[in-house]
Backbone bond lengths (Angstrom), bond angles and torsions (degrees), N, CA, C in turn:
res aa  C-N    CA-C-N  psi(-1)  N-CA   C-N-CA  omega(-1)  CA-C   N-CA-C  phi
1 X - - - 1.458 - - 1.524 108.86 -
2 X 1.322 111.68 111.41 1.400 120.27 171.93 1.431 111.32 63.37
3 X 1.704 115.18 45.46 1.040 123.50 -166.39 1.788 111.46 -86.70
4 X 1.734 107.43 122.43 1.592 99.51 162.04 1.355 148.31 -54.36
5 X 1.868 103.44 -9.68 1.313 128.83 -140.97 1.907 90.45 -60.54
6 X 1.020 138.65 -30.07 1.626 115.15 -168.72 1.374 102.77 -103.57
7 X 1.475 130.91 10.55 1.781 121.96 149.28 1.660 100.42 -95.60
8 X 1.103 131.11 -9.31 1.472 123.40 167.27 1.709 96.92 -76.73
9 X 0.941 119.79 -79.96 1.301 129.39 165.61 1.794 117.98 19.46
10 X 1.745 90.09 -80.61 1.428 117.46 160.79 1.233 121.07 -43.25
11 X 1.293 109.31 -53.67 1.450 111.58 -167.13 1.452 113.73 -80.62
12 X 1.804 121.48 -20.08 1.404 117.42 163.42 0.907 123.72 -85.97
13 X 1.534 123.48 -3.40 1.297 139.25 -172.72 1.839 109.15 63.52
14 X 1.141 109.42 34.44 1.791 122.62 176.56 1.603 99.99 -71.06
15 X 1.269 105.53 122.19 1.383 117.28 -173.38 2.223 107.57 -92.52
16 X 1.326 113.59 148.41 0.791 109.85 -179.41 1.714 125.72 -81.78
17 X 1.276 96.06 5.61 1.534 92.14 177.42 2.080 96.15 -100.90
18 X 1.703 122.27 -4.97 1.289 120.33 168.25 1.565 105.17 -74.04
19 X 1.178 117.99 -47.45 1.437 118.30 168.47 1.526 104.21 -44.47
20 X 0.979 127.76 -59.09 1.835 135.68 -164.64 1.529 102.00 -43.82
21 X 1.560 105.68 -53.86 1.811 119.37 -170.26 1.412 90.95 -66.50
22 X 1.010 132.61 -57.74 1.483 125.38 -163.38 1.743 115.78 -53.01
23 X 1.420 77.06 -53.54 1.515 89.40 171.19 1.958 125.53 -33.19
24 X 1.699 105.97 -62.59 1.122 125.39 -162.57 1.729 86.61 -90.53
25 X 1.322 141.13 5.99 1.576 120.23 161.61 1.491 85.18 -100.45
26 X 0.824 146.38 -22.03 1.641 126.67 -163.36 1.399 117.43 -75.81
27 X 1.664 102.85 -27.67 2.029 99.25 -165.50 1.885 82.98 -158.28
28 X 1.540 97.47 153.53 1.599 103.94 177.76 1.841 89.91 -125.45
29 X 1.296 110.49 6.54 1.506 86.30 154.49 1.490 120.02 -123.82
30 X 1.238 106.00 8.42 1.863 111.72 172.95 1.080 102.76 99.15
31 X 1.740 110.19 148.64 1.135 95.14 -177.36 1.976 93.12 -125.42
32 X 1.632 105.49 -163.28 1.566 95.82 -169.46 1.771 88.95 -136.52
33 X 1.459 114.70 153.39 1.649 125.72 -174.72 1.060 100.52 -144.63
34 X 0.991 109.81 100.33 1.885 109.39 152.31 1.286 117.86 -94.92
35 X 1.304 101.70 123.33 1.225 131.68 -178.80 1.748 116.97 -81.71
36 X 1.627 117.04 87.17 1.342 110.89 174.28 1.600 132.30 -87.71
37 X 1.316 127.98 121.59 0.953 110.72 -157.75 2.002 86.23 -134.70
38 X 1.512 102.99 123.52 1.891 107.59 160.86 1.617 109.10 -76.98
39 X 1.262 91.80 137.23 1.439 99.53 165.05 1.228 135.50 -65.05
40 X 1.539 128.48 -1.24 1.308 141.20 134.30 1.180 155.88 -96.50
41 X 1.842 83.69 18.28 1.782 102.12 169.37 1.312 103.97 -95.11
42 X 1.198 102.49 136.83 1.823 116.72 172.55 1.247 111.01 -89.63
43 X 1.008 130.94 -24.44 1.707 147.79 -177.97 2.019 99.97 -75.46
44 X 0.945 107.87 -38.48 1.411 119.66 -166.31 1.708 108.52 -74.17
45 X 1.470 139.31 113.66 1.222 137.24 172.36 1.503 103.24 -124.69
46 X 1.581 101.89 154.38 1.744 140.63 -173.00 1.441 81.00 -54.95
47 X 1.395 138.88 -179.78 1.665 161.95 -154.01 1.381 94.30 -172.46
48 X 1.104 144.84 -90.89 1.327 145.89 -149.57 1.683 110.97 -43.28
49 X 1.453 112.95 -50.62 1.736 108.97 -172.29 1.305 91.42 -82.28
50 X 1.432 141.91 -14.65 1.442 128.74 162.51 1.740 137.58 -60.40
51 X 1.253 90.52 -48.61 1.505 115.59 150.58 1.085 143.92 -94.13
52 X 1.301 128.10 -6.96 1.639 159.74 139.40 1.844 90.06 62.03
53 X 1.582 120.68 43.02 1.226 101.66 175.60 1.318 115.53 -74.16
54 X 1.370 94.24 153.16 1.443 129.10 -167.70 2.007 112.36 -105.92
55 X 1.198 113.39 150.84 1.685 106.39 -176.65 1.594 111.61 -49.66
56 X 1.200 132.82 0.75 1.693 120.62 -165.47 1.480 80.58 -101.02
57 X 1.210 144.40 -34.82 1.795 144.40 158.67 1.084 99.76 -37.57
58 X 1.841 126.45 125.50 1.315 149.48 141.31 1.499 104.60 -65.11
59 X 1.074 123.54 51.96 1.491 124.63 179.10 2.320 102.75 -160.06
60 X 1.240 76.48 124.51 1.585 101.99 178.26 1.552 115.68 -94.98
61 X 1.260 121.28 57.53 1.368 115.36 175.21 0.956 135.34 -107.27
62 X 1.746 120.93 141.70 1.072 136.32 -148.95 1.914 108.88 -146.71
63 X 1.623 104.67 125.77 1.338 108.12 -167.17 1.784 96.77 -104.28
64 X 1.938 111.38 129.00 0.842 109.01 173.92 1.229 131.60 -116.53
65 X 1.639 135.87 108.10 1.282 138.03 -172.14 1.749 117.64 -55.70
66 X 1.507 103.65 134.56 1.664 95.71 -177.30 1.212 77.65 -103.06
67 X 1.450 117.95 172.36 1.610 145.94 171.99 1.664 106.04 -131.04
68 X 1.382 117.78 -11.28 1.218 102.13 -176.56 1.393 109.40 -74.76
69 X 1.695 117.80 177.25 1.150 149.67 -139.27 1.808 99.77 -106.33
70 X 1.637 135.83 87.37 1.184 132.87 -177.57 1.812 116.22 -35.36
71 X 1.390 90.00 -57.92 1.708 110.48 -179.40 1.403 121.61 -152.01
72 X 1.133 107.18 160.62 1.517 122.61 -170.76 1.768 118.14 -36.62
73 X 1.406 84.79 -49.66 1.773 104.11 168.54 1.134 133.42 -52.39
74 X 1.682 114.20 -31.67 1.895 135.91 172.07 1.105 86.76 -80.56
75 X 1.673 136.88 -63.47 1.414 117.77 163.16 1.563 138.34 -11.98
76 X 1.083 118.38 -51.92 0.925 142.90 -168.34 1.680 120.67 -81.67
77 X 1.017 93.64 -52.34 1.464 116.20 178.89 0.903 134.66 -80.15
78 X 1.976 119.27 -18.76 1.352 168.29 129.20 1.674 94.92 -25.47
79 X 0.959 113.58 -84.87 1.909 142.02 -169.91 1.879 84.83 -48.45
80 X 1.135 105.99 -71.82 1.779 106.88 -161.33 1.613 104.50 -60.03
81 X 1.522 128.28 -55.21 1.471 115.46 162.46 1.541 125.62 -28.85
82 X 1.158 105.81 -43.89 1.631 107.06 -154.82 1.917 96.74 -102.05
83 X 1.296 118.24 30.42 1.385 120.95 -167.85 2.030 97.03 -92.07
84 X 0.488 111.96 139.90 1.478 122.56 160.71 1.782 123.82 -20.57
85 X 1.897 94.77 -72.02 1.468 112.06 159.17 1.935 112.81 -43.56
86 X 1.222 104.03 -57.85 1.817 106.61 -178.18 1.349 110.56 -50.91
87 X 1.017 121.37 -53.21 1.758 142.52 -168.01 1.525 84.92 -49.42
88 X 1.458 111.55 -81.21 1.538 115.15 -145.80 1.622 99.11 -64.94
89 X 1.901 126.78 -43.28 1.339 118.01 159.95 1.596 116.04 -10.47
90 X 2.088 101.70 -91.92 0.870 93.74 -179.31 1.369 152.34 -82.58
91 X 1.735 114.69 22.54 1.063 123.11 137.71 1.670 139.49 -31.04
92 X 1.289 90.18 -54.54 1.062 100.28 -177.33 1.755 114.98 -70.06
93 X 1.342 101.21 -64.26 1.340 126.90 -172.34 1.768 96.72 -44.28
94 X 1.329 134.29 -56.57 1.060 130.09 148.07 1.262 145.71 -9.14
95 X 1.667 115.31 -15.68 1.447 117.80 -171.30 1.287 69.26 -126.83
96 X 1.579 157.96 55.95 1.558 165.03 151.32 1.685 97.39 -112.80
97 X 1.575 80.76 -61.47 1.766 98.13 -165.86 1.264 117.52 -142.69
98 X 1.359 137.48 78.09 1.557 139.55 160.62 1.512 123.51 -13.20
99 X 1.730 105.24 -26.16 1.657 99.35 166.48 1.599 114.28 -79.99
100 X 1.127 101.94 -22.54 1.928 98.43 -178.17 1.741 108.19 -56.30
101 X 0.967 125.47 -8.73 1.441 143.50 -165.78 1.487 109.08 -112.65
102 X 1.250 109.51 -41.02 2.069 101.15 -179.80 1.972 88.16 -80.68
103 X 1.700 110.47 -32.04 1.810 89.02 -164.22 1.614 110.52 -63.93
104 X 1.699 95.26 -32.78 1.444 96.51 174.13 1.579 111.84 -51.28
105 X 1.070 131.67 -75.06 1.402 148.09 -174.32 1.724 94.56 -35.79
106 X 0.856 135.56 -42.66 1.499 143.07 174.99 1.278 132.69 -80.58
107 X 1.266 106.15 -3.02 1.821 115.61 -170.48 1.563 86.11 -90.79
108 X 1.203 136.35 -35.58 1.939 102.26 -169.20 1.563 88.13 -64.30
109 X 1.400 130.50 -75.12 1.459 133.24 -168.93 1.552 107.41 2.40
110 X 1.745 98.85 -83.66 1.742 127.12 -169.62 1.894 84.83 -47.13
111 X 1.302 109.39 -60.27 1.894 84.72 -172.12 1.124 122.74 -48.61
112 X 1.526 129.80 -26.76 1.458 118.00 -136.04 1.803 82.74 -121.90
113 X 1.549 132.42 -8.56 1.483 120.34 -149.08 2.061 99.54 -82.91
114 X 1.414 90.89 -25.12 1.739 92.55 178.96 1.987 95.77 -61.04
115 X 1.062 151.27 -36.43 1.253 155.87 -178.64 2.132 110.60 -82.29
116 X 0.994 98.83 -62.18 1.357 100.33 -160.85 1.449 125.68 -31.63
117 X 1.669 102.53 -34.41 1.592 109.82 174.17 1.239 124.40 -59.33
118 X 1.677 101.28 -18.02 1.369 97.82 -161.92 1.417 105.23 -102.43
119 X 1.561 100.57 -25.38 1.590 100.69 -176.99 1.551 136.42 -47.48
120 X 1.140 104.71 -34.60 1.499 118.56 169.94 1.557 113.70 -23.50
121 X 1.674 111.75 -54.55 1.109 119.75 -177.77 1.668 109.86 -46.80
122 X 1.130 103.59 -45.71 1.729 106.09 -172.54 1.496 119.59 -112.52
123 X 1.654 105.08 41.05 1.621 99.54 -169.64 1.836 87.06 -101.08
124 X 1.255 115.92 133.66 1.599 110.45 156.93 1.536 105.67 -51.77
125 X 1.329 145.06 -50.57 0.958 151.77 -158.34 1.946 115.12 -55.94
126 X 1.302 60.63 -69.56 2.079 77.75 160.08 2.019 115.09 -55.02
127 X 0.891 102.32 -33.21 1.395 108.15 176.75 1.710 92.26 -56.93
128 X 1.292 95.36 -70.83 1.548 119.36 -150.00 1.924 100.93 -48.12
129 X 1.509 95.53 -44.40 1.918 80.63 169.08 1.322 113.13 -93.27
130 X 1.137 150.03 12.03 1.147 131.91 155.14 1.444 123.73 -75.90
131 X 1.442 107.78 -20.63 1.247 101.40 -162.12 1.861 96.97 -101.73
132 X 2.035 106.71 -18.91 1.697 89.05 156.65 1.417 130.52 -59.91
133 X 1.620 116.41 -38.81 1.286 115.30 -173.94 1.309 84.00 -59.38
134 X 1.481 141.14 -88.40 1.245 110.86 -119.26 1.525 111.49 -89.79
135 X 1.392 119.15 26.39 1.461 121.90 162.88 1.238 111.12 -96.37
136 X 1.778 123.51 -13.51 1.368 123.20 -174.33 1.644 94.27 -93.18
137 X 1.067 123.63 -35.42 1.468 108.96 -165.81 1.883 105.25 -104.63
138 X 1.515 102.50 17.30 1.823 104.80 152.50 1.502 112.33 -73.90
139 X 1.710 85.94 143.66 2.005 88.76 168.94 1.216 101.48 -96.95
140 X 1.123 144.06 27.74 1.302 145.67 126.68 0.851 131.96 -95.85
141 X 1.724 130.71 48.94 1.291 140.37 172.62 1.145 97.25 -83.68
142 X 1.549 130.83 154.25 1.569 108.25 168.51 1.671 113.98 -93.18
143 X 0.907 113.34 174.27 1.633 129.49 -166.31 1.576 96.74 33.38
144 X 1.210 123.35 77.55 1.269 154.22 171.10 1.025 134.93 -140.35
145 X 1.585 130.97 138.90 1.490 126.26 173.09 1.606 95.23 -147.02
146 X 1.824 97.11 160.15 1.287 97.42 -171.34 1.731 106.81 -80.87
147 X 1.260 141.71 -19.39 1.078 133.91 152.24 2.027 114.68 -45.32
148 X 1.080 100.69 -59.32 1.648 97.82 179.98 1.383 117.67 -67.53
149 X 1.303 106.58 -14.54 1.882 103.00 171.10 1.718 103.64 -77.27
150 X 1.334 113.54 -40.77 1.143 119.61 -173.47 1.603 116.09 -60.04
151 X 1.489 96.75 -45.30 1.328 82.68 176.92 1.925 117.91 -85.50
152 X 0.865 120.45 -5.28 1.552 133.44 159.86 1.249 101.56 -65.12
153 X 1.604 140.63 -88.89 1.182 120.94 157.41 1.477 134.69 11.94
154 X 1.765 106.44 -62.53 1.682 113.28 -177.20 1.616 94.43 -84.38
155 X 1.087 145.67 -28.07 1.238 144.23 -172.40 1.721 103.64 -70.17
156 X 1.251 113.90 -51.45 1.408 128.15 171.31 1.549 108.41 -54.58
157 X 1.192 117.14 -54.43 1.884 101.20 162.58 1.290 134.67 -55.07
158 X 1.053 120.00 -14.97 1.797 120.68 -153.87 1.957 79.23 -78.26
159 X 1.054 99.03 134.03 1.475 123.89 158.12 1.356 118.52 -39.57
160 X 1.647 124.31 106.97 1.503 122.46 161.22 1.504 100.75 100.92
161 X 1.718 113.45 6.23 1.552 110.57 -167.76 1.373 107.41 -69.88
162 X 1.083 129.37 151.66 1.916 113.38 -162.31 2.035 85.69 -147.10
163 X 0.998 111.77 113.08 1.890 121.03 173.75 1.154 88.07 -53.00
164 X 1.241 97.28 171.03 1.640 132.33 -156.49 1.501 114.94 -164.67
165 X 1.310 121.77 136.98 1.395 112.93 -172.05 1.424 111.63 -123.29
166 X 1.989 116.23 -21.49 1.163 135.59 168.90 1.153 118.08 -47.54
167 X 1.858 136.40 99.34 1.609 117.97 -170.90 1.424 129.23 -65.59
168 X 0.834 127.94 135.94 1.603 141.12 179.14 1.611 116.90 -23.47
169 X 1.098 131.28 99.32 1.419 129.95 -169.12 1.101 138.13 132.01
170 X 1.767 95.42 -14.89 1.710 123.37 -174.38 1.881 109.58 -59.43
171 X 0.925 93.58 -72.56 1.728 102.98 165.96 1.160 128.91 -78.82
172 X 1.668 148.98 66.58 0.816 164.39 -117.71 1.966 114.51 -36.02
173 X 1.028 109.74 39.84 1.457 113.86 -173.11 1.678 112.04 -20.93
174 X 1.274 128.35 142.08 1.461 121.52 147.84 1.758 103.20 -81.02
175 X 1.434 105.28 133.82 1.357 122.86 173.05 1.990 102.99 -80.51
176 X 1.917 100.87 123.67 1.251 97.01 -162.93 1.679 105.63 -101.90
177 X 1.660 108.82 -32.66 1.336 125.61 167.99 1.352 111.98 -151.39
178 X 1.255 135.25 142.24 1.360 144.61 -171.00 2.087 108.33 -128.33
179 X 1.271 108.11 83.13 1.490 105.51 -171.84 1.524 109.28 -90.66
180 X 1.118 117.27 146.61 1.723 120.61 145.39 0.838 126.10 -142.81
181 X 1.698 107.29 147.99 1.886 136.74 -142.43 1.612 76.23 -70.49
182 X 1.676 92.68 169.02 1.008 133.90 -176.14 1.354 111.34 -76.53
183 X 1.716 119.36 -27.51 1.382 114.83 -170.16 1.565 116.22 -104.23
184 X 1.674 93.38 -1.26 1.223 96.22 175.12 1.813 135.21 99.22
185 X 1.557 76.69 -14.88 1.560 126.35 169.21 1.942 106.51 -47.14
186 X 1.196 114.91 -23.34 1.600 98.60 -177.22 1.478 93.03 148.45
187 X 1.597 102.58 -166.01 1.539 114.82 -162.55 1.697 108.81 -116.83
188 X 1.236 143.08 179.28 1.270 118.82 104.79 1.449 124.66 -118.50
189 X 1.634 139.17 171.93 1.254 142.87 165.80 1.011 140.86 -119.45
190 X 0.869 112.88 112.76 2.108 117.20 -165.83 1.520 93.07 -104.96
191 X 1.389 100.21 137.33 1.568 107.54 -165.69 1.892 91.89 -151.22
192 X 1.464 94.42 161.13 1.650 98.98 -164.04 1.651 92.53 -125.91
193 X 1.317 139.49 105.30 1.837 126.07 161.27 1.604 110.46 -71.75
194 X 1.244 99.12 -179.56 1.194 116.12 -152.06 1.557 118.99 -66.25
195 X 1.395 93.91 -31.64 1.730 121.99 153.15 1.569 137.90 -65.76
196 X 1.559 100.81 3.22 1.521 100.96 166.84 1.401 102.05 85.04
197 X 1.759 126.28 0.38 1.426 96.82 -176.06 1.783 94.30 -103.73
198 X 1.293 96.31 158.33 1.487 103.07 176.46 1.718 110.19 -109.46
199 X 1.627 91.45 133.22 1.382 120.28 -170.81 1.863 108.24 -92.38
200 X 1.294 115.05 136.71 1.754 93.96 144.25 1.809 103.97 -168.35
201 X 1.414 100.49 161.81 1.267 156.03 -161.17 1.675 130.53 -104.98
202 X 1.401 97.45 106.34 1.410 87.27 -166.05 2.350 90.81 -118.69
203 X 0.911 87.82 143.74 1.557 90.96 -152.14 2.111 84.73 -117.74
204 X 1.185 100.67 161.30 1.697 113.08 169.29 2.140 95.99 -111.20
205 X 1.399 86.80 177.03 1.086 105.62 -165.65 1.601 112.54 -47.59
206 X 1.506 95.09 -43.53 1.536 118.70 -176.03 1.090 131.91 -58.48
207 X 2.060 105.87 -16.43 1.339 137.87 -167.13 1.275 112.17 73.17
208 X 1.462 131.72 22.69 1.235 133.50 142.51 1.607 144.92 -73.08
209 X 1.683 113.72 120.57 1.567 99.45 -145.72 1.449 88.87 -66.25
210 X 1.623 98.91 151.92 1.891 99.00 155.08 1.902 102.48 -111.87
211 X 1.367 105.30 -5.29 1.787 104.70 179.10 0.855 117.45 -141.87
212 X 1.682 143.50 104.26 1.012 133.96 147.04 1.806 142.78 -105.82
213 X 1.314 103.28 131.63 1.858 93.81 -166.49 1.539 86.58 -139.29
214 X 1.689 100.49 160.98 1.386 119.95 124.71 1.090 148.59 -133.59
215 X 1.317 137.86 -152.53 1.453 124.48 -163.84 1.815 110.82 -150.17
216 X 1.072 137.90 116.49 1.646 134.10 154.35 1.293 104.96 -14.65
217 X 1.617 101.07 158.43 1.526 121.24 169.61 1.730 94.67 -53.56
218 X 1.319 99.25 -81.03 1.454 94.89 -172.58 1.838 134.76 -18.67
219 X 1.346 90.23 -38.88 2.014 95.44 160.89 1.002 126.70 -95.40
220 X 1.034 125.28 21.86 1.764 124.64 -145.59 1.947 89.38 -90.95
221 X 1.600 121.97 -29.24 1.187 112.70 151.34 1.923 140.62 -60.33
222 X 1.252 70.15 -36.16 2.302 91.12 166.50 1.986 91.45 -35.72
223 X 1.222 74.07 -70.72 1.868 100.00 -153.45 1.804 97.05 -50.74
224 X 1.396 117.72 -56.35 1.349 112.22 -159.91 1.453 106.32 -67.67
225 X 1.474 107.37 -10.08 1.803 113.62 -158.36 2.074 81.81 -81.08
226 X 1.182 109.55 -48.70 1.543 122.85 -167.91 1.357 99.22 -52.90
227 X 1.471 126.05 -60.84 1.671 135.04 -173.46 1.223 118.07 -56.41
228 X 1.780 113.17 -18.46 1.411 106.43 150.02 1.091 143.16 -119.98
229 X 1.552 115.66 29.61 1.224 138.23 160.89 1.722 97.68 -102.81
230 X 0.972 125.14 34.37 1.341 129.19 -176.33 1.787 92.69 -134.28
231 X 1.360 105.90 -54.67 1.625 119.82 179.81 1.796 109.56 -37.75
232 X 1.504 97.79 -51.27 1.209 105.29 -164.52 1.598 121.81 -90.33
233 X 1.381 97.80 -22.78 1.618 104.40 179.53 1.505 84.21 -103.39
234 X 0.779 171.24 -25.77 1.722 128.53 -132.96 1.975 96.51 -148.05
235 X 1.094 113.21 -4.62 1.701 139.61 -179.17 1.110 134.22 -107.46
């Protein structure tokens, strides 16, 4: 929460493939980081383009933006920027001076940054993912296995992956690969619609999904690179 770790980073010059080693002596089944970061902490930086891990990383990380409101005052100040009267002001004032327009755009921030660090402690929001990670990466989740978290996990990284709640089959998908884990634990399904986008499906034993996403043309390599680093570890 509101972690400095990639301006420390910089400043020790800690390379991301030392993070990588650390990583793979610490856990042989991977571990998972969410990365929380408020949008009005200045102290707070992204993890992922810092460490740019890649699937050979036993590490599942994921940086999460809050949007909530530090204090009453970003509240406030939030509401009065974005008013009608302000807009057309600094419209104008803007073709004077182009900075009257970024300070505007910046005044909830500067209100709310004396608070934001701290907020974490009391965001429901923040609750709410901490307490998914660490129910998704229990081996006592039910209809769970640590192979099928894992590969949910790598499915959850691939770039542009967007959930899905529509079940698999609705629109006549072409079925592209149909795998199952090694433990017996369930399936997954990569499926193609009629539109070229590729779908997939990670199912429990019972044939109940526990994951569903898809992905743009543009990732449609993300995803296939993941389905076989899924093939090989988790199949």
């Amino acid at each position: 929460m509101g972690s400095p770790i990639a301006f420390f980073n910089i400043m020790l010059g800690i390379q991301p493939e030392q993070v990588k080693a650390l990583v793979s002596q610490y856990s042989d089944r991977g571990l998972r980081w969410s990365n929380l970061i408020h949008a009005s902490d200045v102290i707070a930086y992204p993890l992922q383009p810092c460490l740019n891990p890649d699937l050979s990383w036993k590490l599942t990380l994921q940086d999460h933006y809050l949007q909530t409101e530090a204090n009453p005052t970003e509240t406030a100040v939030r509401n009065f920027v974005s008013s009608d009267l302000v807009n057309r002001v600094a419209k104008v004032a803007g073709l004077v001076n182009p900075g009257v327009q970024i300070a505007i755009d910046h005044a909830p921030m500067v209100a709310g940054v004396g608070d934001a660090h701290i907020n974490y402690w009391s965001c429901p929001e923040v609750a709410r993912l901490v307490a998914d990670n660490l129910l998704v990466s229990s081996p006592k989740a039910p209809g769970t296995s640590s192979l099928m978290q894992t590969a949910i996990a790598q499915l959850q990284q691939v770039p542009g992956m967007t959930h899905n709640f529509i079940p698999v089959g609705q629109f006549l998908e072409e079925t592209l690969s149909e795998l199952k884990f090694r433990d017996r634990s369930g399936s997954l399904q990569l499926t193609k619609n009629p539109a070229g986008v590729h779908h997939v499906c990670v199912l429990n034993a019972q044939n109940v999904a526990q994951f569903r996403g898809y992905v743009g043309w543009l990732h449609t390599s993300g995803l296939k690179q993941a389905v076989e680093f899924i093939r090989s570890s988790c199949c």
